[in-house]
N, C-alpha and C positions, 0 to 999 in steps of 0.2 A: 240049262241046255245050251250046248254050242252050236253051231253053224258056222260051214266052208262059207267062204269069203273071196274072190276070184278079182284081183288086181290087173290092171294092166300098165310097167312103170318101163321108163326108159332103160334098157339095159346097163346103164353106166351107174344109174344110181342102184338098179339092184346087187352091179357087182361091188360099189361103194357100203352098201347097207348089209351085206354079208359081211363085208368087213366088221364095220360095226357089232354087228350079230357076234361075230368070233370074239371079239375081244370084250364083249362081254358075258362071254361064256355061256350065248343060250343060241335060238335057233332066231334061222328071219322073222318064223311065221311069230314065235313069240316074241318078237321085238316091235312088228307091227301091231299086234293084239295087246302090246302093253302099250304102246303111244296113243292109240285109239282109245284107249282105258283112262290113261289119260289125261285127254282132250275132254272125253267127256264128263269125266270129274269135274274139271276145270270149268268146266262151261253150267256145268249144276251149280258151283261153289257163286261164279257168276250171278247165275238167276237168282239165286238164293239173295246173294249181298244187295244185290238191288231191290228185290221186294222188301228187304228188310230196312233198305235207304229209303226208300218210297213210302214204307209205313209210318216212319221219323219223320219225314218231309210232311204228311198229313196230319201232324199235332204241333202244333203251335212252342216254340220256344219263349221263356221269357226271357229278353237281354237285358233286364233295368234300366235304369232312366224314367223318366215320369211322363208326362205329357207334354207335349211340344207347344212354345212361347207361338200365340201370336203374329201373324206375317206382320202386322202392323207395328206391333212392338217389335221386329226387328230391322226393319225397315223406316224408323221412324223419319220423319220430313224437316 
């Protein structure tokens, strides 16, 4: 289902963004309704990467190496 959408933008950029619109051969309203599209792609793609960094970050890596020498033993007197 669609739905109007009622902007209010400076007129310099709406007669810049027509521009835009022309040259690429569609209309304002679908130039703004595909940046909105998106942005919020973008911002899911986002949320997305992060819970899935966040899930990584909660399991433990192994980096090898064994157990760490002793303070004494490195510091010897």
């Amino acid at each position: 289902m669609k739905r109007n959408l009622t902007l209010q933008l400076d007129e310099s950029v709406v007669r810049k963004a027509k521009i835009v619109a022309a040259r690429r051969a569609t209309s304002l309203s679908r130039l703004v309704a595909d940046e909105i599209e998106r942005l919020v792609d973008e911002e899911d793609g986002y949320q997305r990467a992060q819970a899935a960094a966040l899930r990584h970050l909660g399991r433990a890596f192994h980096l090898g190496g064994g157990p760490l020498p002793a303070r004494e033993s490195l510091h010897a007197r």
